[in-house]
C-alpha positions as CSV (number, residue, x, y, z in Angstrom):
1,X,111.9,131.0,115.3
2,X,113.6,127.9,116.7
3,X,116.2,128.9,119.5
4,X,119.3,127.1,119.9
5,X,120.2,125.1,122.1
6,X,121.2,126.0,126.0
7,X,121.9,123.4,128.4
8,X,120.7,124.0,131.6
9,X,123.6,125.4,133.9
10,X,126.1,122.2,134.6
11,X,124.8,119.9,132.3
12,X,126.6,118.1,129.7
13,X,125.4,119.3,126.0
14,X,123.4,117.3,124.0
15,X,121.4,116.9,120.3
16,X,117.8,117.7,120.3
17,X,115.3,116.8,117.9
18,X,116.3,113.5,117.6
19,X,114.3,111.6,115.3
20,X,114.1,108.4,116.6
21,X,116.5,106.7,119.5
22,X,118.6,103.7,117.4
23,X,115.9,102.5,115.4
24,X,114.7,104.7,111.8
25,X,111.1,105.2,112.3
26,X,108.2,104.5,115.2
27,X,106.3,102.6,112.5
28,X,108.4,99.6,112.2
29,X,107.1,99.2,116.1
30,X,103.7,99.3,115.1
31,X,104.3,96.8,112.1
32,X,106.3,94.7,114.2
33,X,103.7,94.4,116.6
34,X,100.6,93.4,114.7
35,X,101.7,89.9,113.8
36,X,101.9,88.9,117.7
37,X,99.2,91.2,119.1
38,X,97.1,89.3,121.2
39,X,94.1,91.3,123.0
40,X,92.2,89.2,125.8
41,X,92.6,85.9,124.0
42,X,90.8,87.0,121.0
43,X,91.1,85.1,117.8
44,X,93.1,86.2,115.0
45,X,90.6,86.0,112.4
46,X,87.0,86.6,112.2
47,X,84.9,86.7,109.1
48,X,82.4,88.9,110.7
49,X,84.1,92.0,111.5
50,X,82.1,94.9,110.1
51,X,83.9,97.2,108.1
52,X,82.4,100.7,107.2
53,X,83.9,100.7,103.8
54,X,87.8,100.3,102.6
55,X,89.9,102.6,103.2
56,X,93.2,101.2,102.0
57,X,92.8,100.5,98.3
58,X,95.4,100.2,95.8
59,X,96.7,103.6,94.0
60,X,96.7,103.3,89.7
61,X,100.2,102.9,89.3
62,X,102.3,106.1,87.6
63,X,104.1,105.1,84.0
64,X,106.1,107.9,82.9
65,X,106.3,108.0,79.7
66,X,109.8,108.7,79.1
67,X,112.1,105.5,81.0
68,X,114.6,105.1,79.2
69,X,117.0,103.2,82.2
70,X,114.3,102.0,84.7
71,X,114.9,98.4,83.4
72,X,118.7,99.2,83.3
73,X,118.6,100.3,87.1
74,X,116.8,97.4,88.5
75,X,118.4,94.2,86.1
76,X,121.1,95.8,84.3
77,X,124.4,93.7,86.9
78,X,127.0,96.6,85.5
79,X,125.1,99.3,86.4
80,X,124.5,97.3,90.1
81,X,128.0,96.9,90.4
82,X,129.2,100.1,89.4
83,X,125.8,102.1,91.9
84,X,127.4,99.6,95.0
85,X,130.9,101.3,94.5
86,X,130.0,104.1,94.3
87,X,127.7,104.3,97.5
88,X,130.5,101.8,99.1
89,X,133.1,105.0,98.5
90,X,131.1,107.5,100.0
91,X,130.6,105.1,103.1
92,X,134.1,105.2,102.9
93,X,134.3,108.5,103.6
94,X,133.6,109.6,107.5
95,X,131.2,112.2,108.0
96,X,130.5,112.2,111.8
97,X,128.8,114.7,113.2
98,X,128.6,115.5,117.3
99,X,126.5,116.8,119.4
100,X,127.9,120.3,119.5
101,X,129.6,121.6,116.4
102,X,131.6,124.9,115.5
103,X,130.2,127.2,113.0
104,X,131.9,126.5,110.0
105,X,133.4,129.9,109.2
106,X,135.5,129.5,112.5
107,X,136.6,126.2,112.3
108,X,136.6,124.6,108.3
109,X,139.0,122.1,109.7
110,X,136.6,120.3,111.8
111,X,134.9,119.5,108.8
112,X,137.8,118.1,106.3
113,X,135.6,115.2,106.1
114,X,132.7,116.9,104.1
115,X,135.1,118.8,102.2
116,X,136.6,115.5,101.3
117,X,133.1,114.0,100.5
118,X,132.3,117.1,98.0
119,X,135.4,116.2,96.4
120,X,134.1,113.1,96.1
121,X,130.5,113.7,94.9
122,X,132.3,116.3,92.2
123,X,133.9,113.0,91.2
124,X,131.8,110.7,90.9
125,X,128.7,112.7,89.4
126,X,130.3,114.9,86.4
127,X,127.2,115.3,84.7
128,X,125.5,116.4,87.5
129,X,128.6,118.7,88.2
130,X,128.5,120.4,84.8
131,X,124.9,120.9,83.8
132,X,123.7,121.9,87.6
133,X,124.4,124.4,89.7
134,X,126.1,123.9,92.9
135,X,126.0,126.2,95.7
136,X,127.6,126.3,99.2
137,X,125.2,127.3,102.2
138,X,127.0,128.0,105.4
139,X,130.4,126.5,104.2
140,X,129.2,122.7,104.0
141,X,125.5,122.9,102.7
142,X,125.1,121.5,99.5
143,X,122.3,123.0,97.1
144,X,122.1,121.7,93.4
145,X,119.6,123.2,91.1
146,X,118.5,121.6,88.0
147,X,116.4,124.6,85.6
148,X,113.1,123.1,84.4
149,X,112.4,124.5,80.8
150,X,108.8,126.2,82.3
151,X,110.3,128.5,84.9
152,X,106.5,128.6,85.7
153,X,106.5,125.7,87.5
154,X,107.2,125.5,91.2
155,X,110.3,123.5,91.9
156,X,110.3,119.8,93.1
157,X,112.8,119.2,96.1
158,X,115.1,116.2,97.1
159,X,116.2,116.6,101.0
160,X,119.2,114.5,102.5
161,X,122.0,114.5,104.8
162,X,126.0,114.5,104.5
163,X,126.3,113.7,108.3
164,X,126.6,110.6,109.9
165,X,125.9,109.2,113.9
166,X,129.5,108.6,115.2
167,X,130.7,105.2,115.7
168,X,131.2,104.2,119.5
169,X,135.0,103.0,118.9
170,X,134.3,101.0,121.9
171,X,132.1,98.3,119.6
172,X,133.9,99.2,116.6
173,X,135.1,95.3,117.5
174,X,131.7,94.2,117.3
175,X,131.2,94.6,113.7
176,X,130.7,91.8,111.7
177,X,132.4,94.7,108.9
178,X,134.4,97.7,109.5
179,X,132.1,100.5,110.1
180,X,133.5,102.6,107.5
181,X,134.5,99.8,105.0
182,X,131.6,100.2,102.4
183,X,132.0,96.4,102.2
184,X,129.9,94.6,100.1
185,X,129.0,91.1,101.0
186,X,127.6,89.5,97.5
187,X,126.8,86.4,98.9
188,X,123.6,88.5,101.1
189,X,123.7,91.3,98.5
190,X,123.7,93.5,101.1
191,X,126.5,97.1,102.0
192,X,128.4,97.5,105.4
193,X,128.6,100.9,106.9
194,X,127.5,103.4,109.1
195,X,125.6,105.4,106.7
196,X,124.4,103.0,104.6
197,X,120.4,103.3,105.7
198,X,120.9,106.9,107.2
199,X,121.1,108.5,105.1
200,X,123.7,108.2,102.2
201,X,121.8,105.2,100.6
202,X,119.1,108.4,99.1
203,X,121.6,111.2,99.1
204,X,123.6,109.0,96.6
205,X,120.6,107.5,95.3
206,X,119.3,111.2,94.2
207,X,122.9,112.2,92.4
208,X,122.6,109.0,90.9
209,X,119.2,109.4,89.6
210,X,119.9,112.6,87.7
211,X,123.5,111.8,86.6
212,X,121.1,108.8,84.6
213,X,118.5,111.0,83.4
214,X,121.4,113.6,81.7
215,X,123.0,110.5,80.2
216,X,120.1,110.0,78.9
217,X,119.5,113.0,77.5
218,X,116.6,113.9,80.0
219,X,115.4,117.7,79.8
220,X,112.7,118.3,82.8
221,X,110.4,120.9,82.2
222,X,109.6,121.5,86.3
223,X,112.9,122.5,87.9
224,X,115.0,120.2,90.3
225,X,116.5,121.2,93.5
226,X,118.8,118.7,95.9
227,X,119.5,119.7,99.6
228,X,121.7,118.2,101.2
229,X,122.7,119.4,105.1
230,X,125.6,118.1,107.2
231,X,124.6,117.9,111.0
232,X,120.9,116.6,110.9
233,X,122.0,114.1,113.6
234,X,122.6,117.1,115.7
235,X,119.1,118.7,114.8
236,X,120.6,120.7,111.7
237,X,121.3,123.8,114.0
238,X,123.7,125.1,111.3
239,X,123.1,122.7,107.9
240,X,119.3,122.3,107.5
241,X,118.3,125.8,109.3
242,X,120.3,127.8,107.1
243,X,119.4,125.6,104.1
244,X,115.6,125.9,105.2
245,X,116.8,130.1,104.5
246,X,118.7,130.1,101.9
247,X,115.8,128.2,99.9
248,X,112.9,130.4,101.3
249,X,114.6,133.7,100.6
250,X,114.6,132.4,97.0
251,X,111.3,130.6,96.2
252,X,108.8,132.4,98.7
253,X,106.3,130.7,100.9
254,X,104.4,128.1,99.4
255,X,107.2,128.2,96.2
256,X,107.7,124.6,95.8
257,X,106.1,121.9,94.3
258,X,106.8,119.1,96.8
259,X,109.7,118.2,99.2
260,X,111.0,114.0,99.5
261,X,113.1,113.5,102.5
262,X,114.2,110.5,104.4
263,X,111.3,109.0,106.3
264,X,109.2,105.3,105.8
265,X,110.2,102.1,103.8
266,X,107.9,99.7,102.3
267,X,107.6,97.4,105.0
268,X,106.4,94.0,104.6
269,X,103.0,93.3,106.0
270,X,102.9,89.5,105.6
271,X,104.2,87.3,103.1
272,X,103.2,89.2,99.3
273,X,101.6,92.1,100.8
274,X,103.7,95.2,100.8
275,X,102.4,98.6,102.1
276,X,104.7,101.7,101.2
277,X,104.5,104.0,104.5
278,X,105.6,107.7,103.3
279,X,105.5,110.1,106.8
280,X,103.0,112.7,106.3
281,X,103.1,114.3,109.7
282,X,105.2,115.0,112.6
283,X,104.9,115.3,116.3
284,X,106.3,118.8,118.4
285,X,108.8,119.3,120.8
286,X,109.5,121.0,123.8
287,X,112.0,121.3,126.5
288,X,110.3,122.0,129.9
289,X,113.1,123.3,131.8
290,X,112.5,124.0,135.6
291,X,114.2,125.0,138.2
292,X,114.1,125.2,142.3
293,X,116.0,128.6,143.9
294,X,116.4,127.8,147.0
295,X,118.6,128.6,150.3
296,X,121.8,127.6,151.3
297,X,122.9,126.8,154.5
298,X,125.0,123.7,156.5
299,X,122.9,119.5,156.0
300,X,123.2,119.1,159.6
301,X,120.0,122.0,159.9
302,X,117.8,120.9,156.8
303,X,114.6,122.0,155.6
304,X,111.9,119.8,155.6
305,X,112.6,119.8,151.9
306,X,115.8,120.7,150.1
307,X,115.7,121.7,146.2
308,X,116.1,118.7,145.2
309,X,113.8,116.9,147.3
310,X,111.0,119.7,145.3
311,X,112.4,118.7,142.2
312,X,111.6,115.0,143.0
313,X,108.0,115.9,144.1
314,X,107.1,117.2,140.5
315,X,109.0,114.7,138.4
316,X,106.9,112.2,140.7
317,X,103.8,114.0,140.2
318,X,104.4,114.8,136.2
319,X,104.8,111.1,135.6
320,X,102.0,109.8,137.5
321,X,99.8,112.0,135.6
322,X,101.4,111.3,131.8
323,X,99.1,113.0,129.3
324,X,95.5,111.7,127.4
325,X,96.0,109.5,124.8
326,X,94.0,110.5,121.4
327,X,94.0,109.6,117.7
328,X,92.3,112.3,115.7
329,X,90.8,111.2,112.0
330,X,93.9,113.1,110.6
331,X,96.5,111.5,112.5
332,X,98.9,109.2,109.5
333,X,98.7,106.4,111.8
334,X,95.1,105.8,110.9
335,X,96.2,105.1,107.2
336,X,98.9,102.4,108.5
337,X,96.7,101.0,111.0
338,X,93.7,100.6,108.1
339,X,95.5,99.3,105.2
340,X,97.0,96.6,108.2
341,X,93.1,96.3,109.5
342,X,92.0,95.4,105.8
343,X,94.8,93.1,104.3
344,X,96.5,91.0,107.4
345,X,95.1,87.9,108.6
346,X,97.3,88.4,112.1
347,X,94.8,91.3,113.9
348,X,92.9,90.2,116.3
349,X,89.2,90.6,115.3
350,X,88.6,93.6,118.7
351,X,91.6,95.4,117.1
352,X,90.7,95.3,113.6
353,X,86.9,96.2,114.7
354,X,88.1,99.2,116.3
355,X,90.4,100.6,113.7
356,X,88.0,100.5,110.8
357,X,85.2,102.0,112.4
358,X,86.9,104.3,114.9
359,X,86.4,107.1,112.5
360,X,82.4,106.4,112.9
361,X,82.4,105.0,116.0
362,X,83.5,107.0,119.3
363,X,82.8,103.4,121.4
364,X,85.3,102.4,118.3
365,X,87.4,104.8,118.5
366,X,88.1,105.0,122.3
367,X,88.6,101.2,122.3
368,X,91.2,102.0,119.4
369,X,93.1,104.3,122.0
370,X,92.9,101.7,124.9
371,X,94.2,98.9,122.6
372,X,97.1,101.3,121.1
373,X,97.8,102.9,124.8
374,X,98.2,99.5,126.5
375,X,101.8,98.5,124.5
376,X,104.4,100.8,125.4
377,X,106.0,100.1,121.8
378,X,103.9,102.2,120.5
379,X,101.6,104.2,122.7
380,X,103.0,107.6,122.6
381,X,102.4,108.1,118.9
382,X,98.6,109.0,120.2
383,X,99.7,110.9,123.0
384,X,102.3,113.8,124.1
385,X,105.0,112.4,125.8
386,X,107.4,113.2,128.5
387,X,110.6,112.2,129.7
388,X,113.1,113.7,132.3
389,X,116.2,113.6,130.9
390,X,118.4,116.2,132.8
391,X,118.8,116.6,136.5
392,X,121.5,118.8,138.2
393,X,121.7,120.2,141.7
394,X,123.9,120.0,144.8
395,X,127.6,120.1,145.3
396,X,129.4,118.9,148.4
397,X,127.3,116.3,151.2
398,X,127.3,119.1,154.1
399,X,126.0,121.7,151.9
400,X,122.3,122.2,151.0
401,X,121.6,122.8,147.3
402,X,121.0,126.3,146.4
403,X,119.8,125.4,143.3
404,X,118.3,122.4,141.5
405,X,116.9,122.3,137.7
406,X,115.8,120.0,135.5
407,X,114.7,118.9,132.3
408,X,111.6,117.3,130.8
409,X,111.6,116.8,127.0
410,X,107.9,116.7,125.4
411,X,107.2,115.1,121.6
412,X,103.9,116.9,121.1
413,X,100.6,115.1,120.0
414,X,99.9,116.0,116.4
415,X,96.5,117.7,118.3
416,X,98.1,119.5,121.1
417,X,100.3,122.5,121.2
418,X,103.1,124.0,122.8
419,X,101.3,126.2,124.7
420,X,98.8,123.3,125.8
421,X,102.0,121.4,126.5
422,X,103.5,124.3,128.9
423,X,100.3,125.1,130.1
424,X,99.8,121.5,131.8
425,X,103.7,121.6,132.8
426,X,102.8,125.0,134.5
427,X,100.0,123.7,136.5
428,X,101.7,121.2,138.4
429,X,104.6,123.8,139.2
430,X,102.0,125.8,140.8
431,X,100.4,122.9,142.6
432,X,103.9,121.8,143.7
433,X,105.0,125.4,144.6
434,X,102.1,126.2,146.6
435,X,102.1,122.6,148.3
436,X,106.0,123.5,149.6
437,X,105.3,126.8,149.7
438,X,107.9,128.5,147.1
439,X,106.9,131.4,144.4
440,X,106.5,130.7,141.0
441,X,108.3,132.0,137.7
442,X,107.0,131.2,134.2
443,X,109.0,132.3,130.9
444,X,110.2,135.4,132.8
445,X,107.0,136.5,134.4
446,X,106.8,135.7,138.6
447,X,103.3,134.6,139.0
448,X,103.7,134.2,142.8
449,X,106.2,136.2,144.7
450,X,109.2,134.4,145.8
451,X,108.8,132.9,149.9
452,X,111.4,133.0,152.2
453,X,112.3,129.2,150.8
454,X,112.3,130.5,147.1
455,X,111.0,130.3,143.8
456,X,110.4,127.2,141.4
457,X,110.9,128.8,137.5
458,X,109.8,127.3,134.0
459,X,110.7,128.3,131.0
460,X,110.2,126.3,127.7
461,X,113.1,126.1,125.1
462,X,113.7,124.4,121.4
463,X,110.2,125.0,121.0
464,X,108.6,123.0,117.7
465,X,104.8,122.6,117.3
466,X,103.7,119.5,115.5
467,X,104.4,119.5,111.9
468,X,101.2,120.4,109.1
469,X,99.6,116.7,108.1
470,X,100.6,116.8,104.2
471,X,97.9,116.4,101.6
472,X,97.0,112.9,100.7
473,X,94.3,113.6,97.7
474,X,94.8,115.7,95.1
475,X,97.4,115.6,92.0
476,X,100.5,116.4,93.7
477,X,99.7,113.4,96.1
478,X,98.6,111.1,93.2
479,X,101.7,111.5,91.6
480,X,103.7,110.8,94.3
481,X,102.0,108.0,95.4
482,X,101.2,106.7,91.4
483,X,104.8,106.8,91.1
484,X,105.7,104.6,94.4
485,X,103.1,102.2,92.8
486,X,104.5,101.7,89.9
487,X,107.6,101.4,90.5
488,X,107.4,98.8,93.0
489,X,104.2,97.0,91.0
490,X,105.8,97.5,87.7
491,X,109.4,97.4,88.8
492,X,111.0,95.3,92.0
493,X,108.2,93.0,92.0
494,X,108.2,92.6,88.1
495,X,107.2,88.9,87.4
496,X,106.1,88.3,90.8
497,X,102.0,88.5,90.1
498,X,101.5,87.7,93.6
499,X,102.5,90.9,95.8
500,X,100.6,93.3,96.6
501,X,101.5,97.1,97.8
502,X,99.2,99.6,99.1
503,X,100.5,103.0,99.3
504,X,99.6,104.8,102.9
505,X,100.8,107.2,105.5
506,X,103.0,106.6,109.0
507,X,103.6,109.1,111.4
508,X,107.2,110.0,113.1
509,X,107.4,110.9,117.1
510,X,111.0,112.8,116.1
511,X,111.8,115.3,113.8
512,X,113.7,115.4,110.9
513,X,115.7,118.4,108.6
514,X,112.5,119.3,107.1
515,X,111.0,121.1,110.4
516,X,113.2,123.9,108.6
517,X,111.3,123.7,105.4
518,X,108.0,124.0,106.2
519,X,106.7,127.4,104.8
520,X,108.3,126.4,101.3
521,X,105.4,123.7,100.9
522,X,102.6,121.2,102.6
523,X,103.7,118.8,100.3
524,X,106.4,117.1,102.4
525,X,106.7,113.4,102.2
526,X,109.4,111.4,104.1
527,X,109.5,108.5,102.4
528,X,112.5,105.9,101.9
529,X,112.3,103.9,98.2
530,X,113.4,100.5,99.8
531,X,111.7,97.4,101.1
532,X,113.1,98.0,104.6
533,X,114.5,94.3,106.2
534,X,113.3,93.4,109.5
535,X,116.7,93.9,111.0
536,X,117.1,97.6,110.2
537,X,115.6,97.9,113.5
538,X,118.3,96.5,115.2
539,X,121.0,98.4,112.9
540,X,120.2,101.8,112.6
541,X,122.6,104.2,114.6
542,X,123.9,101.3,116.3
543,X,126.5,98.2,115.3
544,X,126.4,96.3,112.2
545,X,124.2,98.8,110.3
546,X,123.6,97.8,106.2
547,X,121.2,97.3,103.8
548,X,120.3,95.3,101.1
549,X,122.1,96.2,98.0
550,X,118.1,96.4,96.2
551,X,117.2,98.9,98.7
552,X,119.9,101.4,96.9
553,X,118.7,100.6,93.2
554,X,115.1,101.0,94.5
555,X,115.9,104.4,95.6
556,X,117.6,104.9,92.4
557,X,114.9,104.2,90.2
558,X,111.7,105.9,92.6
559,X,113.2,109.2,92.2
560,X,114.4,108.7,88.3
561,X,110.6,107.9,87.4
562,X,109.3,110.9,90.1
563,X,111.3,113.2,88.5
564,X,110.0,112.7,85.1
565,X,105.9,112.4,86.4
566,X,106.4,115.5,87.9
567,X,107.3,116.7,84.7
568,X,105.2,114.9,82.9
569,X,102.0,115.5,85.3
570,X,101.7,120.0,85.7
């Protein structure tokens, strides 16, 4: 059971489980990187790699057979228009979520704006609002259910967020757009607003998806289910959580057919190749909260060491020994790494080498790791991190500090642990502990009685370990993926013979809503249906967010044409 949150005694509150800082996914790093890697002068091409068969081959596209408006989303300039105003209105509308947040039954106020945005949704989506139901989870959770006609048939589940990340009203100036405008530039086709790519671009997408297949008179035979939380940007303490519940109470473990969330874009390799990069995996987290009881007494007779001089010997000593780097044959990086490996002409022939034939290879495999460890853009995908983010201790200059604690936040390795994670955190508090010679105190059990000088504690909190690596064979996959194919093949690149996509998996080093969902499926795929722009990187989270106004209708017609395979496809 995740614990909330508990900030270390004087510390200012703040979100965990972010899942990413400012940009939307790690993977864009890793794309971004390829076309100017350059490894010991090697050259960029090289006919004579060997390559121990392809890995990253094209998926058979997905038709459904009943598509009544897939043309109509992605050409149709009236239905354009009228999907751009309505995403434009629900930028209009808002929904900023902070770090800490009041339960909802004590304080509905504090969250007019969602009520406001329901309104909204109500609006603009009648269909959807008569023929589904619509239920409240913890005041401002939305679920919608959609009843298949074969109650048989484990439900398919669309995940998405109300909540936005607040707008720093000190660069609200530097907006090329108001940041809640909605404003539509139609000489870039592209929507202003925070929001727009994170993440009411697929929560309006999905209404918008079914309010088109009831217009058109669409049955489904497997049931429908859209969850939508409100504080994800906060870690989803008190949307997500309780949704996570509320959902598992009623469909069991294992009860759905597949969970969609927010997660990879089709990124743009080089020019006409395409790979789709749906997250199949995420890493763990842990806070490593320590702290150093000390003594008082008057700075004009100090120890040899105060509190906090301890606490800087084992931050120094953690991050001189950061963790092993490793890439195990599971990891989703390896599929976005190979299908880059086997269709760019940028790699540098050692790179490419290694990542085809690290699987094989271990000679291949450990120059993979070098290669990867050796640019800090992307190097702690393959390994656990570590970063000190909180420090408090001392109170007046003439006074020695009592007490000094900090805080080292961990994104687990998709092959480590918590445990492992602690355990390694652990051993350098006892090195440290017996080096100054202080006790030690780990998750309420004193290991080593405290000295005359004191005790150094740890405790681990928010503890997450790595997310299950969802299945990429089998027919649940293949329709997924056979769906991304086709509508991107068949669809946005429609009379463009020339591109190429090449469905594959990415990994995330945060977390998103669906940590909460795990027991209902290992079918979870984080995907966004956009071709997401280079500057989204920039954007995200920060000033001057948008998107393309394709990236909506995209998204639009994905899950329309899901829907139906997974239907059509039991």
């Amino acid at each position: 059971m995740l614990r909330d949150y508990k900030p270390l005694a004087g510390s200012s509150q703040r979100r965990g489980f972010p899942k990413r800082n400012v940009i939307v996914m790690a993977l864009f790093l890793v794309l971004l990187a390829i076309g100017t890697y350059q490894l010991q002068g090697k050259s960029n091409r090289d006919a004579n790699v060997s390559i121990r068969g392809g890995r990253c081959n094209k998926i058979d596209p997905l038709a459904p057979s009943f598509d009544a408006s897939i043309e109509k989303i992605l050409e149709d300039s009236d239905f354009k228009s009228a999907a751009i105003e309505r995403l434009s209105k629900a930028i209009q509308i808002p929904t900023e979520i902070q770090d800490v947040n009041p339960m909802p039954a004590d304080n509905l106020e504090y969250y007019a704006k969602f009520f406001e945005f329901h309104a909204y949704l109500e609006k603009s989506f009648p269909l959807v609002h008569k023929h589904l139901s619509v239920e409240k989870v913890n005041e401002v959770g939305l679920v919608y259910s959609w009843a298949g006609k074969d109650d048989s048939l484990k439900p398919v589940l669309f995940m998405a967020h109300q909540d936005v990340v607040p707008v720093n009203r000190a660069t609200v100036s530097q907006w090329d757009h108001p940041p809640f405008s909605g404003y539509y530039d139609s000489e870039s086709d592209t929507l202003w607003g925070r929001g727009t790519a994170d993440c009411k671009n697929l929560l309006i997408a999905e209404l918008a998806a079914v309010e088109l297949l009831l217009e058109d008179g669409y049955e489904p035979v497997r049931s429908v289910v859209l969850s939508f939380g409100f504080d994800e940007e906060s870690s989803g303490v008190l949307g997500a959580k309780y949704l996570g519940k509320f959902l598992h109470e009623r469909y069991g473990d294992d009860g759905l057919y597949a969970i969609v969330d927010e997660g990879g874009p089709v990124v743009e390799l080089e020019e006409n190749v395409y790979i789709a990069t749906p997250i199949t995996g995420e890493k763990g987290y842990v806070d490593s909260e320590i702290t150093i009881h000390g003594v008082g007494g008057h700075s004009s007779v100090p120890p040899d060491h105060t509190t906090i001089g301890v606490a800087a010997a084992l931050i120094s000593t953690m991050e001189s020994r950061p963790f092993d780097s490793t890439i195990g044959s599971e990891n989703p990086l390896y599929g976005l790494l190979t299908c880059a490996a086997e269709h760019s002409n940028k790699l540098p022939s050692a790179f490419k080498s290694a990542i085809l034939n690290s699987k094989d290879d271990p000679k291949e495999k450990q120059k993979l790791v070098n290669f990867i460890s050796q640019d800090a853009r992307f190097k702690d995908l393959i390994k656990t991190s570590q970063a000190a983010d909180i420090i408090n201790g001392g109170v007046k200059a003439n006074a020695l500090p009592e007490v000094t604690s900090f805080l080292v936040n961990h994104r687990i390795e998709l092959q480590s642990s918590v445990n492992a994670t602690l355990e390694r955190d652990l051993a350098i508090v006892k090195e440290i502990a017996h080096h100054y010679g202080y006790g030690v105190k780990y998750e309420e059990q004193l290991l080593a009685p405290a000295t005359e000088l004191g005790y150094i504690e740890l405790r681990g909190s928010r503890k997450l370990e790595p997310a299950p690596i969802s299945p990429t064979h089998g027919p649940v996959w293949d329709v997924f993926a056979g769906t991304i194919q086709n509508v991107f093949e068949k669809g946005v690149f429609i009379g463009d013979d020339e591109k190429e996509l090449y469905v594959t998996t990415a990994l995330f080093s945060g977390n998103t809503d669906t940590k909460y969902y795990w027991p209902l499926t290992k079918n979870i795929y984080r995907f966004f249906p956009m071709i997401g722009p280079s500057y989204l990187l920039k954007t995200v989270h920060s000033v001057n967010e948008h998107i393309p106004a394709s990236a909506h209708l995209s998204a639009i017609a994905f899950i329309y044409e899901y829907i139906v395979n997974t239907s059509e496809n039991v």
